[in-house]
C-alpha positions in Angstrom: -61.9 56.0 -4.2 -58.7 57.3 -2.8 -59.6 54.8 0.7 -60.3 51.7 -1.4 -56.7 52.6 -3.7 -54.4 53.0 -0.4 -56.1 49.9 0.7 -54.8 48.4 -2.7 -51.3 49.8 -2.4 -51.0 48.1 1.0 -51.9 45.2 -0.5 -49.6 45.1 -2.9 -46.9 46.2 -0.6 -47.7 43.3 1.3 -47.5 40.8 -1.3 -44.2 42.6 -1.8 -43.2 41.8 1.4 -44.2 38.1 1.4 -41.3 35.5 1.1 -43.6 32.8 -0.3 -46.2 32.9 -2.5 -49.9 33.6 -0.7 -51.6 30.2 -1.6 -48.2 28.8 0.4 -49.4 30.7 3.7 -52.2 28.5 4.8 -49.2 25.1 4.5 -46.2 27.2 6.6 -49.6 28.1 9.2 -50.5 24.2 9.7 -47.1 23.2 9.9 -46.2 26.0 12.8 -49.4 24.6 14.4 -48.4 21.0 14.2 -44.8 21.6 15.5 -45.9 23.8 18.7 -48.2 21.3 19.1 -45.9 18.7 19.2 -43.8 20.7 21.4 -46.2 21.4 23.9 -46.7 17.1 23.9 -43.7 16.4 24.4 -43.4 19.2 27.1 -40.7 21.2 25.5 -40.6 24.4 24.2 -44.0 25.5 25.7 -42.8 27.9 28.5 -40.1 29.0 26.3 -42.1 30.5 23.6 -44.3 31.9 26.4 -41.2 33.6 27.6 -40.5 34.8 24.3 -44.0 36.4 24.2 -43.8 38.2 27.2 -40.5 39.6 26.7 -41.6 41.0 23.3 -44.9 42.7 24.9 -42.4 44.3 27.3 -40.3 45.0 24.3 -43.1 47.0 22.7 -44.5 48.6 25.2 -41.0 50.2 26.7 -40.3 51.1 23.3 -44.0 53.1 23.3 -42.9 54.9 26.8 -39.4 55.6 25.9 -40.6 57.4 22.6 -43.6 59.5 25.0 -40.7 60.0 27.6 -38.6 61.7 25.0 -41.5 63.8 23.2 -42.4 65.3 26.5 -38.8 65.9 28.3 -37.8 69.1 28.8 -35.0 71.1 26.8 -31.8 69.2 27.4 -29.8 71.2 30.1 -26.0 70.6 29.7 -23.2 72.6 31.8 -19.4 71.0 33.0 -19.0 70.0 36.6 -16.3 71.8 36.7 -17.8 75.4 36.0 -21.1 75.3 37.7 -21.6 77.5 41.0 -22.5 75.3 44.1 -26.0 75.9 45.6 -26.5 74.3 48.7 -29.4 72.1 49.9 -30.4 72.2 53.8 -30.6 68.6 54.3 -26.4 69.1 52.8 -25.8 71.8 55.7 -27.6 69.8 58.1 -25.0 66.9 57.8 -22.5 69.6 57.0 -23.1 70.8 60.9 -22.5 67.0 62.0 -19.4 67.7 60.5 -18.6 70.4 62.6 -19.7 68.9 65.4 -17.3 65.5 64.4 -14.1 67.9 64.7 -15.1 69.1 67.7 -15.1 65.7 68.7 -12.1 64.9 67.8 -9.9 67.8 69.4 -9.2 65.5 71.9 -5.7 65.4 71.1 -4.8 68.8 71.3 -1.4 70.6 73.0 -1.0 73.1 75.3 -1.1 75.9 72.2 -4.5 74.4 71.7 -4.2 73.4 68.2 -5.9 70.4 66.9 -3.5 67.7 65.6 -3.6 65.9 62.4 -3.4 62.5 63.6 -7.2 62.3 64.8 -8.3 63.9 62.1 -6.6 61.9 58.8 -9.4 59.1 58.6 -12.2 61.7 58.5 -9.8 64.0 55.8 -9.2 61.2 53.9 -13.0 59.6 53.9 -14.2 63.1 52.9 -11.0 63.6 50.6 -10.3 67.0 52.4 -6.7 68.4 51.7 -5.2 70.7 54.5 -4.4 70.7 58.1 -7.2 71.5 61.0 -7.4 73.8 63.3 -9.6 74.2 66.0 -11.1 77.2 65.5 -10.1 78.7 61.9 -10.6 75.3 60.4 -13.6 74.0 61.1 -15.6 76.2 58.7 -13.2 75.5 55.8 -13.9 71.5 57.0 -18.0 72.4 56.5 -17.4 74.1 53.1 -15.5 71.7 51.6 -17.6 68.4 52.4 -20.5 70.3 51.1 -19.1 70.9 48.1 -17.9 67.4 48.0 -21.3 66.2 48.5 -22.9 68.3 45.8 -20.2 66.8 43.2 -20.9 63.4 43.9 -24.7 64.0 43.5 -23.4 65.8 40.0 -21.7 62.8 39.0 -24.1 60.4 38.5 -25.0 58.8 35.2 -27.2 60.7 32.5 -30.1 58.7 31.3 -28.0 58.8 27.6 -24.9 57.4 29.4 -27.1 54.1 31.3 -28.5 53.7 27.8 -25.4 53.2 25.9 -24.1 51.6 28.6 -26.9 49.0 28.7 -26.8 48.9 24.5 -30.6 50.1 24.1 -29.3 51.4 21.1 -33.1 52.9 20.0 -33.0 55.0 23.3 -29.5 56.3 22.5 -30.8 57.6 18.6 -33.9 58.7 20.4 -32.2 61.5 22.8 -29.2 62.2 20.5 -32.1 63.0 17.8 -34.1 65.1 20.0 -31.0 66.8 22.1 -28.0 66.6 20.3 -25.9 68.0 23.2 -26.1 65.0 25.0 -23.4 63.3 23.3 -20.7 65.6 25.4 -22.3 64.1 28.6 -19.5 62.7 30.8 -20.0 60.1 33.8 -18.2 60.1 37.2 -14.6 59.0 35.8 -14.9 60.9 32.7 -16.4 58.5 30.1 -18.8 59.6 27.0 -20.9 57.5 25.2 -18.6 56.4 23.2 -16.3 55.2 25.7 -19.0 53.7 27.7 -20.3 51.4 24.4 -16.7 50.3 23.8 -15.6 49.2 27.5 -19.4 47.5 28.2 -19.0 45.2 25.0 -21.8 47.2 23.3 -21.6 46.3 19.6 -24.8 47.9 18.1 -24.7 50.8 20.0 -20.7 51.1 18.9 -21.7 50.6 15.0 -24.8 52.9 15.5 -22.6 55.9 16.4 -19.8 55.2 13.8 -21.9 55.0 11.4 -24.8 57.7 12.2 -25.0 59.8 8.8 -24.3 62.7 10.7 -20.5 61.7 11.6 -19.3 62.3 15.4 -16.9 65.4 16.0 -13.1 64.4 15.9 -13.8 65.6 20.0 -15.9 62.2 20.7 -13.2 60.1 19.7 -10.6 62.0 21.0 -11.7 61.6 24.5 -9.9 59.8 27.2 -11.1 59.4 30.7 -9.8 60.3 34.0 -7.1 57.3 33.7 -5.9 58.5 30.4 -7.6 55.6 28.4 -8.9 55.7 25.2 -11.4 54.1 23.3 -9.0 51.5 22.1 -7.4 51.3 25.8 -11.2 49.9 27.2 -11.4 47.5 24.1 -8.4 45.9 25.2 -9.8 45.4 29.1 -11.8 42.4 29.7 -13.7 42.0 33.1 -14.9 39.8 34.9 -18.0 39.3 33.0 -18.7 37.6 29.9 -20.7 39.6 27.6 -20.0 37.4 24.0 -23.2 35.0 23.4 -20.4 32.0 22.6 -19.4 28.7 24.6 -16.4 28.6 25.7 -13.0 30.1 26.8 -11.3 29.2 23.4 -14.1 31.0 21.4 -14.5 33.8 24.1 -10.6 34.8 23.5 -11.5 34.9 19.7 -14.4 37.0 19.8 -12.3 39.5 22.6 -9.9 39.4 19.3 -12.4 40.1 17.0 -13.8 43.2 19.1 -10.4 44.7 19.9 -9.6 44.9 16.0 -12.8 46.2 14.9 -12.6 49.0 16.9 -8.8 49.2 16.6 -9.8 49.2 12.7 -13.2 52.1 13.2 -11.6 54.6 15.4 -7.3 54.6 14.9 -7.8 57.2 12.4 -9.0 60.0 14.5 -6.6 59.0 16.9 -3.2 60.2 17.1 -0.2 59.1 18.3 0.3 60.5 22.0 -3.2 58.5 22.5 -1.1 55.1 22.4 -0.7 55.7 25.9 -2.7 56.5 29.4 -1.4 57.9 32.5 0.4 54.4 33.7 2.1 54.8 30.1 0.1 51.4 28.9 -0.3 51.4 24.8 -3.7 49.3 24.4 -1.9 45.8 23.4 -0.3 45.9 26.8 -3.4 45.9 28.6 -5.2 43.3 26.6 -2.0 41.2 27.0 -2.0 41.4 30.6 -5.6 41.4 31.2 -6.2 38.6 29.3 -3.7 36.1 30.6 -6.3 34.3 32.3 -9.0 34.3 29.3 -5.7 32.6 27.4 -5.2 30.1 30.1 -8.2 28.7 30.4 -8.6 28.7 26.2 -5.7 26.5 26.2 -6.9 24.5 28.7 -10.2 23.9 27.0 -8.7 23.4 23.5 -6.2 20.9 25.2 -9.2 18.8 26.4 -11.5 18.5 23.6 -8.7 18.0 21.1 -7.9 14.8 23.6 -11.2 13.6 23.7 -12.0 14.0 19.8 -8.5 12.6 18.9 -8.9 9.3 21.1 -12.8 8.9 18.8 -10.2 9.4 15.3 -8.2 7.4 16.5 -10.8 4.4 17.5 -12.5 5.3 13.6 -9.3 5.1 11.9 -8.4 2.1 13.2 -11.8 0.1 12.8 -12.0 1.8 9.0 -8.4 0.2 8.0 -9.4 -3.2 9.5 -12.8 -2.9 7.2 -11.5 -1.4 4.8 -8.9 -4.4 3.9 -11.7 -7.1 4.7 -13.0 -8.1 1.3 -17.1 -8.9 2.3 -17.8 -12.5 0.1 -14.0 -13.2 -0.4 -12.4 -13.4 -4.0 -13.1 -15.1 -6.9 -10.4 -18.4 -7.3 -9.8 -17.7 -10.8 -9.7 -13.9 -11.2 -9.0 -12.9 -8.1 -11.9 -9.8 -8.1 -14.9 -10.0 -5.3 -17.6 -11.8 -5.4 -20.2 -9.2 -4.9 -18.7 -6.8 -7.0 -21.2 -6.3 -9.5 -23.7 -5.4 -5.9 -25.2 -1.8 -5.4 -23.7 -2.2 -1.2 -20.5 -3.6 -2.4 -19.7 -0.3 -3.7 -20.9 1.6 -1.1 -18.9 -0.6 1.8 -15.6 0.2 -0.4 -16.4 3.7 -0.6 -17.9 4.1 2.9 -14.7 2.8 4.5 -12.2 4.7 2.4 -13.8 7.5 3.3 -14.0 7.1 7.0 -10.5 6.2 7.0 -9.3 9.5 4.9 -11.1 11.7 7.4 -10.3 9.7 10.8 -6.6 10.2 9.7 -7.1 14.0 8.9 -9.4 14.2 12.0 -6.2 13.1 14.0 -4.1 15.2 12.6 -5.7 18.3 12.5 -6.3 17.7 16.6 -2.7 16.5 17.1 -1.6 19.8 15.7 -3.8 21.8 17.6 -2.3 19.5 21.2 1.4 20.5 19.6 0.2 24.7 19.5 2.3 27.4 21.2 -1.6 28.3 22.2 -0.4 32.2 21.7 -3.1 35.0 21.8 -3.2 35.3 18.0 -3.4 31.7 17.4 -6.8 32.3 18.8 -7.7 35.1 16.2 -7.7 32.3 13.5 -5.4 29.4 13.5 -6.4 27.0 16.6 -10.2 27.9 15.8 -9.8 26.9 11.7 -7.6 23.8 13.2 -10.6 22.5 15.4 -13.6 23.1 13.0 -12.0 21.2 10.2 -11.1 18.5 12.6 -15.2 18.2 14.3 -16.1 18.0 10.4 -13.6 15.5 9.3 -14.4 13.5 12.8 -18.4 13.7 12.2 -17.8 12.9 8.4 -16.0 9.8 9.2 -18.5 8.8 12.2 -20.9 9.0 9.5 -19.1 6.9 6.7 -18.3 4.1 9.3 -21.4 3.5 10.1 -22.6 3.9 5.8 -19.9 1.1 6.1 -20.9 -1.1 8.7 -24.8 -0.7 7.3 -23.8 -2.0 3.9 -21.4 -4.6 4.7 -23.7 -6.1 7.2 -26.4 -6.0 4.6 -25.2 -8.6 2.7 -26.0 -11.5 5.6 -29.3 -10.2 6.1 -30.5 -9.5 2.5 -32.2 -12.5 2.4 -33.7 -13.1 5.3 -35.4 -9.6 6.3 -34.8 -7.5 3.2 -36.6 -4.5 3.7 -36.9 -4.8 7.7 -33.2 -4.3 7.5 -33.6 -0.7 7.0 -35.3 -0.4 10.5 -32.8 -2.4 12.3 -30.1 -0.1 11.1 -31.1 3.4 12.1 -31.7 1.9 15.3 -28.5 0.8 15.6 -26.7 3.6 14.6 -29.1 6.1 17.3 -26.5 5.8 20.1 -23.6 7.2 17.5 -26.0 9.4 16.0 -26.9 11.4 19.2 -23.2 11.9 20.1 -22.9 13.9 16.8 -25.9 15.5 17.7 -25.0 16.4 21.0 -21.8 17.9 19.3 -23.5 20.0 16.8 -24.2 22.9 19.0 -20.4 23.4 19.8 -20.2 22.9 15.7 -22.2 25.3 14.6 -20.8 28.1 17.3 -17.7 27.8 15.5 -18.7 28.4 12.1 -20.6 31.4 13.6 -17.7 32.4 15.3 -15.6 32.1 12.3 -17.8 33.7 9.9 -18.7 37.1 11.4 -16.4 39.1 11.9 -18.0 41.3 14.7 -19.0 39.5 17.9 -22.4 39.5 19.2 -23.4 40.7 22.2 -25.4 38.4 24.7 -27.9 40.4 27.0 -28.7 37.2 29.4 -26.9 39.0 32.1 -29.6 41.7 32.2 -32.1 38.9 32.3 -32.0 36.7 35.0 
């Protein structure tokens, strides 16, 4: 009894769950069926969605090990670079000896005192990063101590498996080891970076909202961290690199989503930041840096915005000009005595005059919207909002009055071959209008990133980099 009513509870969970009704599962089935199938025809989409397969086996199965990993790690061991004692590994000393035996090499240039210059030895100091004079005989064991201990702290300072996580934005691997060792959110990497640091510079948005928002809040201490430059959190938002890490086309939409990221966490983390943290140790405040670092980013918006608003502009202006010509062409001529059209009291007559209006409304505000984005000082916060809003309402305005022209050519050619092929007309237009048609199409995708780009108001992060 208490099998067959958990059996019943899942079942009613899962009709909870459903967003259709049941009896509509077998039609949304056949219809995936027919369209893979129609993909794999037409050979697209096929090794794509085998891809997509794969990846999400891996997906599952990492997840499975990572979680096993965890259970079965030992106790989290935590202790500063800076205060642990230096034990020394023989295969260290052995290389520490062909130290040794480097400055004994290298006492060429000795006087008559017998004291080892510093000339010779400056590379090998400075390779090492070794402060002090050498001498030949006191120094040399000073030499072997120090480049041992050198050695031991760069093996010290490589990156935590926390750190690589948060660094890569495997968010679920992050909540996994903070969950099971909370100390490992003091970890530090070679220049002095926490996890929180390391989300922010590496573009990381989940993992960044996962720790702001954790229900157990981060210590003021997390936050407050800066690392071995003197850069905040705010500091590394403000960097770009070299890469591009935002899943958005282009260099326009690129400087808005850097934007985008460099307020939200301006907006999640200036409150547990004070003042004196406005500056690192080359006395940069954050909107320095993303002004200089950015330059480029702007450059090459501007260049792009430049070139699309030219291209779109000359189309307006080619619609606008065909839509007036139509527009004050009467199709049928006049009537002698009244002076109203002929083919007034026709279903197409209306739709040519309101067709061509139309197309000639939007190719006007089409142009406009794209001359005033060619006549824009093209600073960096005209990239925040005003050039993106500029060039979305000019595509729509441009693709509505592509689409009226052609309502308007449709219906005012209609009325010559009404009688002759009537309903083999309908045919011969869409054909006709394919070649526009797949323009707008080939448009859309540049479209539809800008309303997404518009819309959220935190960026999302593209992982293709990690992929290929």
């Amino acid at each position: 009894d208490k099998g067959e009513s958990k059996d019943e509870e899942e079942e009613k969970y899962n009709l909870k769950q459903r967003y259709v009704p049941p009896n509509y599962a077998s039609i949304i089935l056949s219809l995936k069926f027919f369209l893979n199938l129609l993909l794999i025809v037409l050979g697209h989409g096929f090794h794509r969605i085998k891809k997509i397969i794969i990846k999400k086996e891996r997906h599952t199965v990492a997840l499975q090990v990572m979680n096993e990993l965890v259970k079965t790690a030992s106790p989290y061991k935590f202790s500063e670079r800076e205060t642990t004692d230096i034990h020394f590994d023989p295969r260290i000393t052995g290389e520490a000896q062909g130290v040794e035996a480097e400055t004994d090499k290298k006492k060429g240039c000795s006087n008559k005192e017998g004291t080892v210059t510093v000339a010779p030895m400056e590379s090998f100091l400075k390779e090492y990063r070794i402060i002090g004079s050498v001498d030949s005989k006191s120094s040399k064991y000073s030499v072997k101590m120090a480049f041992e201990k050198n050695v031991i702290l760069k093996q010290k300072e490589t990156e935590t498996p926390f750190l690589i996580a948060a660094k890569m934005g495997i968010t679920e691997m992050v909540e996994s080891i903070l969950d099971k060792f909370p100390v490992s959110i003091q970890d530090l990497d070679a220049d002095g970076k926490n996890v929180l640091l390391l989300a922010v510079e590496n573009r990381q948005t989940h993992t960044f909202q996962f720790l702001i928002n954790r229900e157990t809040p981060l210590h003021e201490s997390i936050f407050r961290k800066w690392d071995h430059q003197g850069n905040s959190a705010l500091h590394l938002a403000a960097k770009y690199g070299e890469y591009r890490p935002w899943l958005i086309p282009g260099s326009a939409l690129q400087m808005q989503w850097e934007l985008k990221w460099y307020k939200f966490v301006k907006r999640s983390i200036s409150k547990h930041l004070p003042i004196h943290y406005k500056y690192n140790k080359k006395n940069q405040t954050p909107k320095q840096i993303f002004t200089e670092t950015h330059k480029l980013l702007v450059k090459d918006g501007s260049a792009w915005l430049t070139k699309t608003s030219e291209s779109c502009s000359l189309v307006a202006a080619l619609i606008a000009t065909v839509a007036f010509a139509t527009s004050a062409t009467i199709p049928g001529g006049v009537k002698e005595t009244s002076g109203t059209p002929v083919l007034e009291d026709e279903p197409a007559f209306s739709v040519f005059c309101i067709a061509s209006l139309i197309a000639l409304c939007f190719s006007v505000t089409a142009l406009v919207f794209f001359l005033a984005i060619l006549t824009s000082r093209f600073e960096e916060k005209d990239f925040a909002c005003k050039l993106p809003w500029r060039l979305i309402i000019g595509l729509t305005a441009l693709f509505t009055s592509i689409t009226a022209i052609l309502v308007s050519f449709c219906a005012g050619h209609f009325f010559e071959l009404k009688d002759r092929l009537k309903f083999a007309a309908l045919p011969i237009y869409i054909v006709t209008c394919l070649p526009v048609s797949f323009f707008a199409l080939a448009q859309l995708p540049l479209y539809f990133d800008l309303l997404r780009a518009i819309i959220k108001d935190i960026p999302q992060r593209s992982y293709k980099e990690f992929t290929q």
